[in-house]
C-alpha positions as CSV (number, residue, x, y, z in Angstrom):
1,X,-29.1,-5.8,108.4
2,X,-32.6,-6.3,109.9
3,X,-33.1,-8.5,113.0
4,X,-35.9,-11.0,112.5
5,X,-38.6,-11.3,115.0
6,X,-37.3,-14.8,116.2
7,X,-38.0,-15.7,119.7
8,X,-35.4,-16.8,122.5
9,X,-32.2,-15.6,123.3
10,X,-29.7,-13.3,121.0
11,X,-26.1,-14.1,120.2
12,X,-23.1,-14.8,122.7
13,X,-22.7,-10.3,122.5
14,X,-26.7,-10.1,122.6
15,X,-26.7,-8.3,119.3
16,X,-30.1,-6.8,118.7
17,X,-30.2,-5.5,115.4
18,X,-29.1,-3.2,113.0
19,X,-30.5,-1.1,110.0
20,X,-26.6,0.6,109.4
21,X,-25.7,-0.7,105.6
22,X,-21.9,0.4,106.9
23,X,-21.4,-2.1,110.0
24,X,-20.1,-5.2,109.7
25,X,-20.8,-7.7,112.7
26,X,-17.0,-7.5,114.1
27,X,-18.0,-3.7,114.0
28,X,-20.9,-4.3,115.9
29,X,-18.8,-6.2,118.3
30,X,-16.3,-3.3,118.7
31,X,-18.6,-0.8,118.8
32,X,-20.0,-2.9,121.9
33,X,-16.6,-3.4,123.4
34,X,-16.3,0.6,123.0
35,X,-19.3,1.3,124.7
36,X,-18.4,-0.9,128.1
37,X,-14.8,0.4,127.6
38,X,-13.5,-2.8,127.5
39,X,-10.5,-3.0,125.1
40,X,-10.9,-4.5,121.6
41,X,-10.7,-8.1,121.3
42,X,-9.8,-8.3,117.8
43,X,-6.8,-8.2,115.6
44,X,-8.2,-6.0,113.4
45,X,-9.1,-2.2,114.6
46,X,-12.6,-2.0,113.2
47,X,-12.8,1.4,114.5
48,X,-12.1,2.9,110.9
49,X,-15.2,1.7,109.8
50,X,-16.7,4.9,110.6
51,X,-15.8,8.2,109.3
52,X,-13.8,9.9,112.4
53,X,-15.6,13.0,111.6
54,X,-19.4,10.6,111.7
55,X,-21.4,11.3,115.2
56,X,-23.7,9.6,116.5
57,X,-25.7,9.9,119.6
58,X,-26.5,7.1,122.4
59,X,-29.5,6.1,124.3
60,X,-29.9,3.9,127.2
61,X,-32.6,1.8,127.7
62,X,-32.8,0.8,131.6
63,X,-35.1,-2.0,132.8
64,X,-36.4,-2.7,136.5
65,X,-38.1,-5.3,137.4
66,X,-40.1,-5.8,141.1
67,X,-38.1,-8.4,142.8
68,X,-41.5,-10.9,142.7
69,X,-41.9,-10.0,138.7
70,X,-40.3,-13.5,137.6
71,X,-37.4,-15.2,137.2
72,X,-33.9,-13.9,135.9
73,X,-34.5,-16.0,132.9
74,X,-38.2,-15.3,132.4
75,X,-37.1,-11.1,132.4
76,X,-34.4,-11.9,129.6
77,X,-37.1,-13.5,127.9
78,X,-39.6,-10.4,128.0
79,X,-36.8,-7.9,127.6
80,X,-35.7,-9.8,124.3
81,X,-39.1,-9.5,123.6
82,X,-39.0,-5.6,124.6
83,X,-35.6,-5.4,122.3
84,X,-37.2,-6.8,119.1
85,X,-40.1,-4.5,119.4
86,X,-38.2,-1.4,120.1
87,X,-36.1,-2.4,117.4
88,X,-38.3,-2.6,114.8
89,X,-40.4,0.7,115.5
90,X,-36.7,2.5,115.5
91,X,-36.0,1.3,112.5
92,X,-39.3,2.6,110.6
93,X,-38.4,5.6,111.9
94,X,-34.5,6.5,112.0
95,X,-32.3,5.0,108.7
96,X,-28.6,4.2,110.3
97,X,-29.4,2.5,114.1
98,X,-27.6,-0.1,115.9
99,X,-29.1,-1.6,119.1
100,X,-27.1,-3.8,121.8
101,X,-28.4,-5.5,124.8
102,X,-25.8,-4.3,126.4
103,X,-26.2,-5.3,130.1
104,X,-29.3,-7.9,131.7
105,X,-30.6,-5.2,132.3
106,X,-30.0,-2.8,129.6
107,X,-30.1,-2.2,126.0
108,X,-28.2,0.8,123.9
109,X,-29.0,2.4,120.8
110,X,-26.5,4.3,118.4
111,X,-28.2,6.5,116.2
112,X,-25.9,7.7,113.2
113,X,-27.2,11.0,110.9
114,X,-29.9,12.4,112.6
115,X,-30.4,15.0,115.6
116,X,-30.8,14.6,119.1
117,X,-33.8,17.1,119.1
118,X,-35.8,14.1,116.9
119,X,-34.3,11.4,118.8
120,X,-35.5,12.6,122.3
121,X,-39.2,13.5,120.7
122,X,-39.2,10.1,119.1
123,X,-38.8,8.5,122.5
124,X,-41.6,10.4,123.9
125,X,-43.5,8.2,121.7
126,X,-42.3,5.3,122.9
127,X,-43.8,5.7,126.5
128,X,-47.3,4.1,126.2
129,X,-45.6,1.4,123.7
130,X,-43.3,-0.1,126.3
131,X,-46.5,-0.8,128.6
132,X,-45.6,-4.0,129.0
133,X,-49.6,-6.2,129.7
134,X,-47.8,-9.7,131.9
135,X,-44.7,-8.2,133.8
136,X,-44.9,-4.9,135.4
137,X,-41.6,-3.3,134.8
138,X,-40.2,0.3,134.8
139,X,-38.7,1.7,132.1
140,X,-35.9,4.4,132.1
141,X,-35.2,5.4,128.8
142,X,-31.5,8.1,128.8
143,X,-31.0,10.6,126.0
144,X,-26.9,11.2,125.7
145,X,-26.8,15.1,126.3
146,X,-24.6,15.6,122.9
147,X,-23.5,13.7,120.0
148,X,-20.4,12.1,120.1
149,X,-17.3,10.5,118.0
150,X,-16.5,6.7,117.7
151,X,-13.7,6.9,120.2
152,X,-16.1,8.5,122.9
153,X,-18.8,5.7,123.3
154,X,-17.5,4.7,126.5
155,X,-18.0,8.3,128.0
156,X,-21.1,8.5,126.5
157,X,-22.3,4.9,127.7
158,X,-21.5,5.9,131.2
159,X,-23.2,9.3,130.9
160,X,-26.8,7.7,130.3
161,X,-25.9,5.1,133.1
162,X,-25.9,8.3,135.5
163,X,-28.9,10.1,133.4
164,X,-30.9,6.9,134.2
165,X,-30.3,7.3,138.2
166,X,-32.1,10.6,138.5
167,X,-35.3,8.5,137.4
168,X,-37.9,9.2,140.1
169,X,-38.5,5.4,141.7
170,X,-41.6,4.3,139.9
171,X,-43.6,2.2,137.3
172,X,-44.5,4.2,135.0
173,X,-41.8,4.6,132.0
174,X,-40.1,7.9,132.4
175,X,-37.4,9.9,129.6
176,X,-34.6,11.7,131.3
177,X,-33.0,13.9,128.7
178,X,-31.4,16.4,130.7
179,X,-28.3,16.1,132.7
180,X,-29.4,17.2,136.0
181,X,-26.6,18.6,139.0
182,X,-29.0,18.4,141.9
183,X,-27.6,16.3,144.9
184,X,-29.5,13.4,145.6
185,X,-31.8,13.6,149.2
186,X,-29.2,12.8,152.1
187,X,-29.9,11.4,155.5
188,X,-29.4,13.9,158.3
189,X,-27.3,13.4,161.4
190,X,-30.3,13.2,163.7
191,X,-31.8,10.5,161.3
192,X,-28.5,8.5,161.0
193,X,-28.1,8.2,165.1
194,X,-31.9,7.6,165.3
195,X,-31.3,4.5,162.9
196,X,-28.0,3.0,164.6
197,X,-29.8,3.5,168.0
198,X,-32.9,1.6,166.6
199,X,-31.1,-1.1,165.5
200,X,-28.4,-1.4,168.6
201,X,-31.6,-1.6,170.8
202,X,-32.9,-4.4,168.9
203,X,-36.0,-2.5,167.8
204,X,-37.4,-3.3,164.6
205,X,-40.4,-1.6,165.0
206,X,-38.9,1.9,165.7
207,X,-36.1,1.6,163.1
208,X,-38.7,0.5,160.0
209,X,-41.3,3.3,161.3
210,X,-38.3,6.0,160.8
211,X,-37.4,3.9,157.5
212,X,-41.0,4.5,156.2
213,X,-41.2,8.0,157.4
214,X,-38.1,8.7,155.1
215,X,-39.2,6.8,152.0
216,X,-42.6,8.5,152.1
217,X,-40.3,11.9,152.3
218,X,-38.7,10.4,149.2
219,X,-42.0,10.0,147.4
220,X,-43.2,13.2,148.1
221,X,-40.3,14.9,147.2
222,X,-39.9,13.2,143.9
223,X,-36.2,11.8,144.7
224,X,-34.6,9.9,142.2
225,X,-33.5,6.5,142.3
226,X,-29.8,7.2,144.0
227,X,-31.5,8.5,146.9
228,X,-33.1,5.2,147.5
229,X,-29.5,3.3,147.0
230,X,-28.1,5.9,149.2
231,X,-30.3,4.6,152.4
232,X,-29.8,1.2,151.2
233,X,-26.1,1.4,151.2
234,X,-26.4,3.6,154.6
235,X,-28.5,1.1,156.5
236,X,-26.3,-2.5,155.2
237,X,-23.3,-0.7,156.6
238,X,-24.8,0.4,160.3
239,X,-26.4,-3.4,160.0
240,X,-22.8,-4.9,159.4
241,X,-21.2,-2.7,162.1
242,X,-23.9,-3.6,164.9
243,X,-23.4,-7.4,163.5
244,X,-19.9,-7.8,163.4
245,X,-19.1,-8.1,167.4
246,X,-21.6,-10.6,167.6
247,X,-19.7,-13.1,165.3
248,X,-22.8,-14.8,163.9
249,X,-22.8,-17.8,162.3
250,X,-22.1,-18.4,158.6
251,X,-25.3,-19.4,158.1
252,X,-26.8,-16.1,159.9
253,X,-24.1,-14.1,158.5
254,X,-25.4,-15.2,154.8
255,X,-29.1,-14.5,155.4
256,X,-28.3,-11.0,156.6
257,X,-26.0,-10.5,153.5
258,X,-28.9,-12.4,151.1
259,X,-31.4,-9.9,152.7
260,X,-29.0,-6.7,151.6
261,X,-28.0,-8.4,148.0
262,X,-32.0,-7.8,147.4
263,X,-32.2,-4.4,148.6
264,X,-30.3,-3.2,146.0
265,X,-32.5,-5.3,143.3
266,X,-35.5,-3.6,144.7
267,X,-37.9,-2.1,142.0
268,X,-40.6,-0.2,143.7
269,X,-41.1,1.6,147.2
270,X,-43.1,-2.0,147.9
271,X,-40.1,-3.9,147.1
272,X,-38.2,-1.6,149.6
273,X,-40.1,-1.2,152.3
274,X,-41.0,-5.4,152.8
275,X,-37.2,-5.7,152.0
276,X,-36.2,-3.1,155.0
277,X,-38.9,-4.8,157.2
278,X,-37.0,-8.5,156.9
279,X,-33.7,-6.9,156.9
280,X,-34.8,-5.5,160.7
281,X,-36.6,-8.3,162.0
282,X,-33.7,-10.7,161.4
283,X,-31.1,-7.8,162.9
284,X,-33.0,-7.4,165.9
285,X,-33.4,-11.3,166.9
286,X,-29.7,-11.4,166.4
287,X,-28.8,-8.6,168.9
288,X,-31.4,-9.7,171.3
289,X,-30.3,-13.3,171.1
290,X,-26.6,-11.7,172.0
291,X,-28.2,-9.7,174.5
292,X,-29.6,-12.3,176.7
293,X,-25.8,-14.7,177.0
294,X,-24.5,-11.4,178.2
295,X,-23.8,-10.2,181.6
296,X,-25.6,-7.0,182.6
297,X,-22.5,-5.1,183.8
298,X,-20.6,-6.5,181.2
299,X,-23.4,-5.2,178.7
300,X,-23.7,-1.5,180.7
301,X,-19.5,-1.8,180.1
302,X,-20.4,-2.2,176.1
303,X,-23.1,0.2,176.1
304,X,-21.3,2.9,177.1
305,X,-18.4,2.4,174.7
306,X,-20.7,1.8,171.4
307,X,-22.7,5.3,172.5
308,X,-19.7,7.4,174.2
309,X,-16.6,6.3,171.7
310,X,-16.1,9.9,170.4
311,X,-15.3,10.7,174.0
312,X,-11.9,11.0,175.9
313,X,-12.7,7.6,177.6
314,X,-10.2,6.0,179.7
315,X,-10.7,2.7,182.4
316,X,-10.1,5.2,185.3
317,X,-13.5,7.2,183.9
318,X,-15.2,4.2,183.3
319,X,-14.3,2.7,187.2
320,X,-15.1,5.6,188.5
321,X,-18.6,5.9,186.7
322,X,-19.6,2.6,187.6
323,X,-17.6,2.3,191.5
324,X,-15.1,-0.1,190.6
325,X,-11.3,-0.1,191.2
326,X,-9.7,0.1,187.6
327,X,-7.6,-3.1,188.3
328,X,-10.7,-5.1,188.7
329,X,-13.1,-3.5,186.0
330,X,-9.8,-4.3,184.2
331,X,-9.9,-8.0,184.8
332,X,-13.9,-8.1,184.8
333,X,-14.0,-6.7,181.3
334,X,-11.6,-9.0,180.0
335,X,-13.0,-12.0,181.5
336,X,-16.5,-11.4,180.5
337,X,-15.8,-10.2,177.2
338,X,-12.8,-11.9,175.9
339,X,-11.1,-8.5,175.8
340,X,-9.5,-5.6,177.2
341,X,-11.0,-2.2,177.4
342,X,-8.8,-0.4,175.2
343,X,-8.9,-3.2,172.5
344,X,-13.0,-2.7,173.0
345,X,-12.5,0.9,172.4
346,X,-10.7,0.9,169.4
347,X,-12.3,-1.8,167.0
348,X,-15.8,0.5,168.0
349,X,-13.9,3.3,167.1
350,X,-12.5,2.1,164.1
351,X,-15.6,-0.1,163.2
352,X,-17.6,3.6,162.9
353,X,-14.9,4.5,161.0
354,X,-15.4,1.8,158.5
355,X,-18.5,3.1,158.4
356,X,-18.4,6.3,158.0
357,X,-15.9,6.0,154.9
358,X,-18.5,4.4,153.1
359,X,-22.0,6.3,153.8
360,X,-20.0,9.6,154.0
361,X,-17.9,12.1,152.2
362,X,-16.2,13.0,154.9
363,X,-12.5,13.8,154.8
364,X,-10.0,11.1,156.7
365,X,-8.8,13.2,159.0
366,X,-12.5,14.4,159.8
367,X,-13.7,11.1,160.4
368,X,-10.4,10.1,162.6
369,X,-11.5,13.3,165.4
370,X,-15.1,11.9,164.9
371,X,-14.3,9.0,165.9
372,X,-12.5,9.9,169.0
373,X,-8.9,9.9,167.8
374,X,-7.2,13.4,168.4
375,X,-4.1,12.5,165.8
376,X,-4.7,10.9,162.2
377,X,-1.2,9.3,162.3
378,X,-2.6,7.1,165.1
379,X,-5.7,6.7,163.6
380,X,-3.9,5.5,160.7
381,X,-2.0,3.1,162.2
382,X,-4.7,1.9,164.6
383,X,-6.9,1.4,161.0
384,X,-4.2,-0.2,159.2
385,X,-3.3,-2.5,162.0
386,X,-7.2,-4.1,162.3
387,X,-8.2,-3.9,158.9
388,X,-4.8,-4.3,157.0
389,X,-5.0,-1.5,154.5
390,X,-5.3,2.5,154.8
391,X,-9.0,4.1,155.2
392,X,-8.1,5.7,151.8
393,X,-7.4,2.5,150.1
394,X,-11.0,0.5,152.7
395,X,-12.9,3.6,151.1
396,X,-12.3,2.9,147.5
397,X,-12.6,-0.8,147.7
398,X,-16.0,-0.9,149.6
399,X,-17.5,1.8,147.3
400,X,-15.9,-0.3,143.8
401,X,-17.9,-3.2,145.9
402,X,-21.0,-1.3,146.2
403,X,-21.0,-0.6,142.3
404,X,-20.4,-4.4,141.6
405,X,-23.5,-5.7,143.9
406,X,-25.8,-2.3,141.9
């Protein structure tokens, strides 16, 4: 079956086309369902409408768009456009093809009887073709590594997925056919305390000047696209954790989250950098705003616990430090603040913990002496008893989250 070059949108599966004389449309279905590892939705097990010893190989095709491109429904329109193309100049060239828009995103090919050698040249080809003239939009096109059986689509699927992340961020149209094991470009210590101090200080300036300094690292170093997600996911969690004792406003509380939403749909080191910018200037008037309704001893009192938690502090140290009887800095702190010192203490402690478990692979007990707390059973409970679940179970849900908003 041969798609024809109609315009507007595909089926409810987005179904692109097929040259493959041997699949049936509920085949094509369940070869889509096997791709996203979703479970068959069929009575019938169409599976054994291929040979179990036929292979076939998979390539991903990966679309990004600049955030000011067009809208959502104008890109489906251009990558159905994309699709048709790409369709047809696959078929002239390979016999037994199936191609899925897959994703909004993304659109799959299965190639059946031929070799990934002549596949991977073939894409070369494609490069100067998927120039597209009225949207500027990159194009990541994945090789699978190795050919694969029916039953092993979804593995392969989710193999291109991670081929496409080692893209270097740019517009040009790039074909990742190896499977590469370097570790993406990290943030270092030094970097990550210069940010949170930035952005505690209310200092946009200073936090998007180290911001640029590291993205222009990025670009000279060639670093793929999960290094650029990697500082976006590190700087939405230190902007949540300086946020969160402020207890903004719904309303302030959604722009911040709408401003981190479109850092990860960011397209170029353009889209990032104006994105970063916004996502600072709003932080900042928020902590200054705090700033100003709070008592300057009161504010010295904070200070010192958001920059010395890791420490052995106690109210007798802090008293003594600022040459007050601990009864009274006692009752000052909780009058000015609406809590006591040790409650203060911990939800910093534990609020750096939350962040840590999600920018870090840092082992739980690690992160619980990091954060000041000599014994992991009382961290644990202390973690538990604020938050409601373990850090085990915080860290798997945030990073699942993370993956949904990507």
């Amino acid at each position: 079956m041969r798609m024809s070059a109609r315009k507007g949108p595909s089926n409810s599966f987005k179904k692109l086309g097929s040259n493959s004389t041997q699949f049936s449309a509920l085949s094509r279905l369940e070869c889509l369902n096997r791709l996203r590892n979703i479970n068959g939705v069929l009575s019938v097990d169409w599976s054994n409408r291929l040979s179990a010893n036929r292979s076939c190989h998979v390539v991903l095709f990966h679309f990004r768009f600049p955030k000011e491109a067009c809208a959502s429904y104008e890109q489906q329109y251009v990558l159905h456009s994309i699709a048709e193309s790409l369709h047809i100049r696959i078929s002239e060239r390979f016999n037994d093809t199936d191609t899925f828009q897959i994703e909004t995103d993304s659109i799959v090919t299965v190639f059946y009887g031929t070799t990934r050698d002549k596949i991977a040249s073939f894409m070369h080809t494609l490069k100067p073709v998927l120039k597209w003239e009225n949207i500027r939009c990159q194009v990541i096109i994945a090789v699978g590594t190795q050919p694969v059986r029916y039953n092993e689509l979804g593995a392969a699927y989710q193999q291109v997925q991670e081929m496409a992340k080692q893209a270097n961020l740019t517009e040009e149209t790039q074909v990742i056919d190896k499977l590469k094991t370097t570790p993406p470009l990290l943030l270092s210590p030094k970097h990550e305390q210069a940010l949170s101090s930035f952005l505690q200080s209310g200092n946009p300036e200073g936090a998007m000047q180290m911001v640029s300094q590291l993205i222009d690292h990025f670009v000279k170093s060639k670093a793929a696209i999960q290094a650029y997600r990697h500082l976006a996911n590190l700087t939405a969690a230190k902007v949540w954790v300086k946020l969160e004792p402020l207890h903004l406003e719904a309303e302030e509380a959604e722009t911040v989250y709408s401003i981190i939403k479109q850092l990860y749909e960011c397209g170029t080191i353009q889209d990032y950098l104006n994105t970063f910018a916004e996502l600072f200037e709003h932080v900042a008037a928020f902590i200054k705003d705090a700033q100003q309704h709070q008592d300057p001893i009161a504010s010295l009192v904070m200070d010192i616990l958001n920059t010395r938690y890791s420490q052995d502090l106690s109210l007798a140290y802090l008293s003594q430090l600022l040459t007050m009887s601990p009864a009274y800095l006692s009752v000052f702190i909780k009058e000015k603040t609406g809590a006591n010192f040790s409650d203060h203490l911990n939800e910093i402690r534990i609020r750096k913990a939350k962040e840590l478990l999600v920018v870090t692979e840092m082992s739980i007990q690690d992160i619980s002496m990091q954060v000041g707390y000599a014994n992991i059973t009382s961290f644990n409970r202390m973690f538990k008893k604020q938050i409601g679940i373990s850090p085990g179970e915080y860290r798997k849900q945030q990073i699942s989250q993370i993956h949904k908003v990507k």
